[in-house]
N, C-alpha and C positions, 0 to 999 in steps of 0.2 A: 207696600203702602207706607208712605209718612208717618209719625207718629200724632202729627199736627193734623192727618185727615180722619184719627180716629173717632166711634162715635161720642164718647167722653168728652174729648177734646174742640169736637167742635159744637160741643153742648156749652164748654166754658167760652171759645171764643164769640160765641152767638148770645151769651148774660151778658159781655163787655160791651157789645157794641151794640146790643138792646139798650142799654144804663146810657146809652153814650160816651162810651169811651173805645179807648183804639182797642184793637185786636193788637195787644203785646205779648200775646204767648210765644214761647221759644223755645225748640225741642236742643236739649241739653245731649252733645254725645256719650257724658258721663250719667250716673243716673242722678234722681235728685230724690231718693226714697226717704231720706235720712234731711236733718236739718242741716247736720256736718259734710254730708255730700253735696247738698241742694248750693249750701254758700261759698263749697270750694269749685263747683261746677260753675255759677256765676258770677264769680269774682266777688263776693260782696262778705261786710261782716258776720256772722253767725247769727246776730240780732235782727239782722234785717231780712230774717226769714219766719214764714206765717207757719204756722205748726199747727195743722185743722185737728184737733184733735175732739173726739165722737165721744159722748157717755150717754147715760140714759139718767136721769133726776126723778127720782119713782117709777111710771110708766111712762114717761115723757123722754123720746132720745133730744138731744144737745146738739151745740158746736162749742166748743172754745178756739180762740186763735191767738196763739198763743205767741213772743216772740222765741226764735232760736235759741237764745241765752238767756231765756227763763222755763221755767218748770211750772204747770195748772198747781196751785193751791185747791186742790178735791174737796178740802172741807168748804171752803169759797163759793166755790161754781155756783150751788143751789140759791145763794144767798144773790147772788148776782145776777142772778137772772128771775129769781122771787118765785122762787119752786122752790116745796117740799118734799120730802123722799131721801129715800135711800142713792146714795152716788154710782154707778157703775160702772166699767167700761164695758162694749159691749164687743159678740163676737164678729171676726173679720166679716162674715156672714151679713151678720146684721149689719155693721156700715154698709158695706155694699147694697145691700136693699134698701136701707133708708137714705142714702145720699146717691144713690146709682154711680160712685167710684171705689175703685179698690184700694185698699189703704198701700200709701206708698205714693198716691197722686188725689187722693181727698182735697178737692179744691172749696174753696168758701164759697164760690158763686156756681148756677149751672144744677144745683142739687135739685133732686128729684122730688122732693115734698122739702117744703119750707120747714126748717128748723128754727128755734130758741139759738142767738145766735151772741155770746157774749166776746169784745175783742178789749187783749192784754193792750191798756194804754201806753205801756212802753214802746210800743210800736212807733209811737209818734217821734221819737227819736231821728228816725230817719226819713230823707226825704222821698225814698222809692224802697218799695218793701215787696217782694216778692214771693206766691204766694204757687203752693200745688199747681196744676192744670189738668187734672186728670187722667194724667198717665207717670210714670215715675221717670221719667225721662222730658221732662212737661213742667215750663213753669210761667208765671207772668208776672210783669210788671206792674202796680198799681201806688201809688201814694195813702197815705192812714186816711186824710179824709174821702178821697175815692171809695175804701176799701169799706168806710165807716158808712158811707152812704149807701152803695149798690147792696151789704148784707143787711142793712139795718140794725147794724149789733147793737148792742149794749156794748157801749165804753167804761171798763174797770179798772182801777190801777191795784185793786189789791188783789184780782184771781188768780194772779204769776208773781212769782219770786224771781228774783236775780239768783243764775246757778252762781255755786261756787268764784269768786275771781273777780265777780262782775259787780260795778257800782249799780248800786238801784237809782231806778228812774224817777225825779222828784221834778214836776211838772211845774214849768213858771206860771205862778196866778197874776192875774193885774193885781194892784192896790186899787180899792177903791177912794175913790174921791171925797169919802166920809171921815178917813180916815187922815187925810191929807192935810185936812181944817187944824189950825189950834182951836180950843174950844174956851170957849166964852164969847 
């Protein structure tokens, strides 16, 4: 059997094209368990990989998605998503029962109970960001605003840091028009 006909797998390709978007998953012959596997498996930069990463903020489990070339800021999370509590990560166990995938293919979309779901805005960097699929050999294509819509995340730019090497991501704001006036 494919890995694309698993029942994981087609639990993510059946949230994409519920949301209305294509079925872009694509079984990788390399695995994609890792962020550094996932971006040399798909040809793409290390940032432009979704990092589903599972904690629990009191008794409440999480998501964060995190870019490749960033790391969750822990102290963060709770604050970003407006929970209180203790941070934790939880056992492989428990992701599997709370998101019904095993870590290694934890996808954002397709989860088995709707999670608090916050996404690292450096993501927007790129124009196609590629995200788990529920198997570790499993990944899919999506864009930040796609990816922002079908989870309903929360967008944060301070729950991730830039690892080591890597410039931070400093988002263009418009000016507004208020500002634009000489005044008198």
């Amino acid at each position: 059997m494919s890995n694309l006909e698993r029942p994981a797998v087609k639990r993510v390709r059946d949230a994409l094209v519920a949301a209305g978007l294509e079925d872009t998953v694509m079984e990788m012959a390399e695995t994609a368990r890792t962020a550094e596997d996932a971006a040399a498996a798909v040809g793409c930069e290390l940032g432009a990989i979704v990092k589903s990463l599972c904690y629990s903020v009191g008794n409440r489990f999480v998501m964060a998605l995190v870019a490749g070339d960033h790391s969750l800021a822990e102290d963060r999370l709770a604050m970003s998503l407006k929970l209180t509590g203790t941070v934790r990560r939880p056992q492989a166990s428990e992701v599997k029962g709370i998101t019904g995938f095993t870590i290694g293919g934890v996808a954002p979309v397709g989860l088995s109970h709707p999670l608090p779901l916050v996404i690292d805005g450096s993501l927007k960097r790129f124009e196609r960001i590629y995200a788990a699929a529920g198997h570790p050999h499993c990944v899919f294509a999506i864009s930040f605003d796609d990816l922002a819509r079908v989870t309903e995340g929360v967008i944060s730019y301070t729950v991730a840091q830039p690892n080591a090497g890597v410039e931070p991501y400093r988002p263009a704001f418009k000016r507004s028009r208020t500002f634009d006036k000489e005044p008198g």
